[in-house]
C-alpha positions as CSV (number, residue, x, y, z in Angstrom):
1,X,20.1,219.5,270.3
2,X,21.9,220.2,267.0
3,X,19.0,220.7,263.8
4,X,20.2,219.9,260.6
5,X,18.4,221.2,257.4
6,X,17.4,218.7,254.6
7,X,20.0,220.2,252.4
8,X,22.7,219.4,255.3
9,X,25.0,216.5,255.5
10,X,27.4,216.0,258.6
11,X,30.4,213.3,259.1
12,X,30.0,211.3,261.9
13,X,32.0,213.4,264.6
14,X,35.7,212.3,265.7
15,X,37.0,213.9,268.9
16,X,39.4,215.9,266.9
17,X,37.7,216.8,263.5
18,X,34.1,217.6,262.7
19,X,33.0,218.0,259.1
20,X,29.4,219.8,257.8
21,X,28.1,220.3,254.3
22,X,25.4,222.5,253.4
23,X,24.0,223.8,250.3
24,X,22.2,227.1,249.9
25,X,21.1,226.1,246.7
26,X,21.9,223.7,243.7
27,X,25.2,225.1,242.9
28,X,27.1,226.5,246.1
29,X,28.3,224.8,249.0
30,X,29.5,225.5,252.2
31,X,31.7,223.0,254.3
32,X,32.5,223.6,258.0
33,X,35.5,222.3,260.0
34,X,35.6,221.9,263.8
35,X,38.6,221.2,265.0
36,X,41.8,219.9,264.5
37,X,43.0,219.6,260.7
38,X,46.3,217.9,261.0
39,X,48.3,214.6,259.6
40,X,45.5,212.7,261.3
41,X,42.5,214.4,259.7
42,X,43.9,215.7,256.7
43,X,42.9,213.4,254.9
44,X,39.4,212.8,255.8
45,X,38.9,216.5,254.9
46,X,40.1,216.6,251.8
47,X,37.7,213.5,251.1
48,X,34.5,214.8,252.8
49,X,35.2,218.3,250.7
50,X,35.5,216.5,247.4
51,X,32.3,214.0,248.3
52,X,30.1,217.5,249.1
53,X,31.5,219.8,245.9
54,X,31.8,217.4,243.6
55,X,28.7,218.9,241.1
56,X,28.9,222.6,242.6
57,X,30.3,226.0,241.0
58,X,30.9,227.8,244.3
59,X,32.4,226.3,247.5
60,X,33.0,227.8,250.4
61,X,34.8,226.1,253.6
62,X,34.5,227.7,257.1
63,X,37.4,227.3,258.8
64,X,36.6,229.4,261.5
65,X,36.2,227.1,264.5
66,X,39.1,225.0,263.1
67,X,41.6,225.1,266.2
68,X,44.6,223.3,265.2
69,X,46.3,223.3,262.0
70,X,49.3,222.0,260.3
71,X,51.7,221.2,257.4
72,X,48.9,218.5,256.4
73,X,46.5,220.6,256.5
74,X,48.3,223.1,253.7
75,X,48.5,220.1,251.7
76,X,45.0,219.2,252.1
77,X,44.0,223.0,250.7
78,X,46.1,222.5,247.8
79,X,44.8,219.7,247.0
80,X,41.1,221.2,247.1
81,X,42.5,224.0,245.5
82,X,44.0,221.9,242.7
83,X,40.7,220.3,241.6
84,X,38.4,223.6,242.0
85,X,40.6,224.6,239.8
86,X,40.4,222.3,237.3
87,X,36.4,222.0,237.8
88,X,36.1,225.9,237.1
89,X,35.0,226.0,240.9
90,X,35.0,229.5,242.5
91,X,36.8,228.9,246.1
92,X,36.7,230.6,248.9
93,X,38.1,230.0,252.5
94,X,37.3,231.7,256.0
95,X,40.0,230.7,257.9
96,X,40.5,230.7,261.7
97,X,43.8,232.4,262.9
98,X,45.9,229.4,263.3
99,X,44.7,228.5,259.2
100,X,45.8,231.9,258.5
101,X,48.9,232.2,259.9
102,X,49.8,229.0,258.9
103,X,49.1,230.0,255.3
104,X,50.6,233.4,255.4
105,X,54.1,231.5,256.7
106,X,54.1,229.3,253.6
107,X,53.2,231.9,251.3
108,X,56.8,233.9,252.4
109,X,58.5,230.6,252.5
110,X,57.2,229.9,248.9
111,X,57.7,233.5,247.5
């Protein structure tokens, strides 16, 4: 059995891509992925993290149990990097192995 807290939302599960929101508080929110963020899922990531952050001033997404990552996934954190950006919205990411080496590749393909 899986409890979720009152200040918890959670996306109906897919077999590749689970998505959690939690708030600790009014202003800062954390979303977890499980799974597999890819050209399949991207996109539903990028919407749940925009539906759960849109009013906050810290988010935070755990990407620590993400397992499978991709070019679409890059272009998913841009694009929630993008908008924190312009929203004044302090980001932060804790990313699983596979999100980090995938990040640090494009970072010395892009320097």
């Amino acid at each position: 059995m899986h409890l979720i807290s009152s200040n918890s939302t959670v996306d109906p599960p897919t077999d590749r891509l689970q998505l959690s929101a939690e708030w600790s508080n009014t202003t800062d929110v954390r979303v977890t992925a499980v799974g597999d963020v890819d050209m399949s899922t991207a996109r539903r990531f990028t919407e749940f993290v925009f539906r759960r952050a849109g009013n906050c001033r810290r988010l935070t997404l755990d990407m620590t149990q993400v397992t499978f990552f991709d070019c679409a996934g890059i272009s998913a954190l841009e694009s929630v990097k993008e908008r924190c950006g312009e929203a004044n919205v302090a980001l932060e990411i804790a990313p699983a192995q596979c999100v980090s080496r995938v990040m640090m590749l494009c970072e010395q393909l892009c320097a």
